[in-house]
N, C-alpha and C positions, 0 to 999 in steps of 0.2 A: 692431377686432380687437386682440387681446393678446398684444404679443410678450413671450416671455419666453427667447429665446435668440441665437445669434448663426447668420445665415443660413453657409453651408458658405463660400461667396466672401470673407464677412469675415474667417471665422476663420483662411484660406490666405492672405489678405491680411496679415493679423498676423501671420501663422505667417513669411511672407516676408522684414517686416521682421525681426522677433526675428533670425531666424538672419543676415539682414544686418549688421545692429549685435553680436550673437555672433563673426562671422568678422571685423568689423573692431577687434572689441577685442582678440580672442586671435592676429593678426596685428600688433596694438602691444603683448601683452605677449611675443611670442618677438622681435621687434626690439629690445624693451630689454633682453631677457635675452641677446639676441649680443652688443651693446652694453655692455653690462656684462661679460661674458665679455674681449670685445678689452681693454678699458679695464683691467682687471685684469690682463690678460698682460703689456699695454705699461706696467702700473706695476711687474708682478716684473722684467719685463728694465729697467726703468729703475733699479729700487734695485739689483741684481747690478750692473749696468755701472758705479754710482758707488761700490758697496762695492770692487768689484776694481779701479778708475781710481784709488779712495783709498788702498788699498791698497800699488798700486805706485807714487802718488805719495808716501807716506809712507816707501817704503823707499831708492827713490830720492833721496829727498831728501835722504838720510843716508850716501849713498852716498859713499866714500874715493879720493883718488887713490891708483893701485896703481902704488909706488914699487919696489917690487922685483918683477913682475911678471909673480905667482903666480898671480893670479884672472886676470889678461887680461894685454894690452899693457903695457910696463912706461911709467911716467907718462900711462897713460888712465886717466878715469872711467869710460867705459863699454866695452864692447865689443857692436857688435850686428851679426849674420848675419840675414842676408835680408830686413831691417826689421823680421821679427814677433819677434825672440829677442833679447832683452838682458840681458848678464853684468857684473856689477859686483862691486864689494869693499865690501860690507854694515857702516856701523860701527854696531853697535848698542851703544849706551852702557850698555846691561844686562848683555851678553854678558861672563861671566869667559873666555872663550876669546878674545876678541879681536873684529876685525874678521872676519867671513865671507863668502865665494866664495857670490854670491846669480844665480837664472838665471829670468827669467819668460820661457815662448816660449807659442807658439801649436799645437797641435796636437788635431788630430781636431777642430778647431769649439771647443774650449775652451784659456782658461788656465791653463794647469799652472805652479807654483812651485818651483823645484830648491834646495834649500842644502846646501852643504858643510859640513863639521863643521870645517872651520880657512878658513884665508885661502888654500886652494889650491882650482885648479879641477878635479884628479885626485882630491880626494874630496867632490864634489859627487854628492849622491843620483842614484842612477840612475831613479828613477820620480819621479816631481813630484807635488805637492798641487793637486788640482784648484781653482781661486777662483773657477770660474763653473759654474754647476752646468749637467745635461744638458738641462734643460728650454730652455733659449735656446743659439741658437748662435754663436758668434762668426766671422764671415764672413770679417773681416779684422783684422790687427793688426798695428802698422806703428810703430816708433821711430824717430826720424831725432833724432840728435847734431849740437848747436851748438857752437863753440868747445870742445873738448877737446883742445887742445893745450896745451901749455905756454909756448911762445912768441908768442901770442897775448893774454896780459895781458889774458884775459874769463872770466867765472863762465862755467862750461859748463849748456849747457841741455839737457833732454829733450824733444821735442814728441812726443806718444802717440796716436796716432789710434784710434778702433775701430768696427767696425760690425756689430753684432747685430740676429739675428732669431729671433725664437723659434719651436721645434720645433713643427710639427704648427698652425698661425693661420694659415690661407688670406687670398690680400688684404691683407698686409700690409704697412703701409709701415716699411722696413727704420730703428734707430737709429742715427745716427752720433754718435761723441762726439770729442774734441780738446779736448788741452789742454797745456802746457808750464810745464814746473816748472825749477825751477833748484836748484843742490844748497845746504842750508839752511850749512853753512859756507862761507865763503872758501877757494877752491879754484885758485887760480893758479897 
């Protein structure tokens, strides 16, 4: 006898596996493409978190005791409300106006930026510049001040805590980040 085809049981048999190995590959390529999705999100909120952490660690750094004490307390470096909001006297060595009344706080899930136009805190912007964009949220934002006293004879420090999660990524394990700078001049 001469076969010259595939009996009906073969071909359902093939047909079976085909679609077996069909559904387990396009079941590994939508897990790499979640996988890639997550992996993307947790690297935009990673660069946001170290561009606004450099940010505020660059300004702070440069941050002035406020001797006559226009921007905050008179002989503090910093001034901060409720951990997430910190007020300083901004020296920027650029600036032909001087020293400026600088304010980073935390509000609606993002950091907002405030600066005054002189070394006073009664004309500091009323709306802020946002540095973390809406796509990530920031959960928490928290400054705690070391040594800013005067009589204390220690460089004052910042320690900056933060923790982000970005909008709309089911399953997420949330970013924390920390860290503490101290003001790049001699501040005693």
């Amino acid at each position: 006898m001469n076969n010259k085809g595939f009996t009906l049981i073969e071909a359902i048999v093939s047909l079976a596996i085909f679609i077996v190995i069909s559904s387990t590959l396009a079941e590994i390529v939508v897990v790499s493409i979640q996988n890639q999705i997550k992996v993307s999100t947790m690297q935009n909120m990673f660069n946001q978190a170290i561009f606004s952490l450099d940010k505020i660690e660059k300004e702070l750094r440069m941050a002035k005791k406020d001797f006559t004490g226009t921007c905050i307390e008179s002989e503090k470096n910093y001034s901060i409300v409720a951990g997430s909001s910190i007020t300083f006297l901004y020296n920027d060595q650029e600036s032909t106006v001087g020293p400026l009344c600088k304010k980073f706080a935390l509000e609606s899930n993002r950091i907002y930026e405030y600066v005054s136009t002189d070394d006073t805190i009664a004309n500091l912007s009323a709306t802020g510049i946002a540095i973390t964009s809406s796509s990530i949220s920031v959960d928490s934002l928290e400054f705690i001040s070391a040594n800013d006293t005067s009589s204390d004879f220690m460089q004052p420090k910042v320690t900056i805590a933060m923790l982000l999660s970005s909008q709309g990524l089911e399953n997420q394990i949330p970013l924390n980040f920390q860290t503490t700078i101290s003001q790049r001049r001699l501040d005693l």
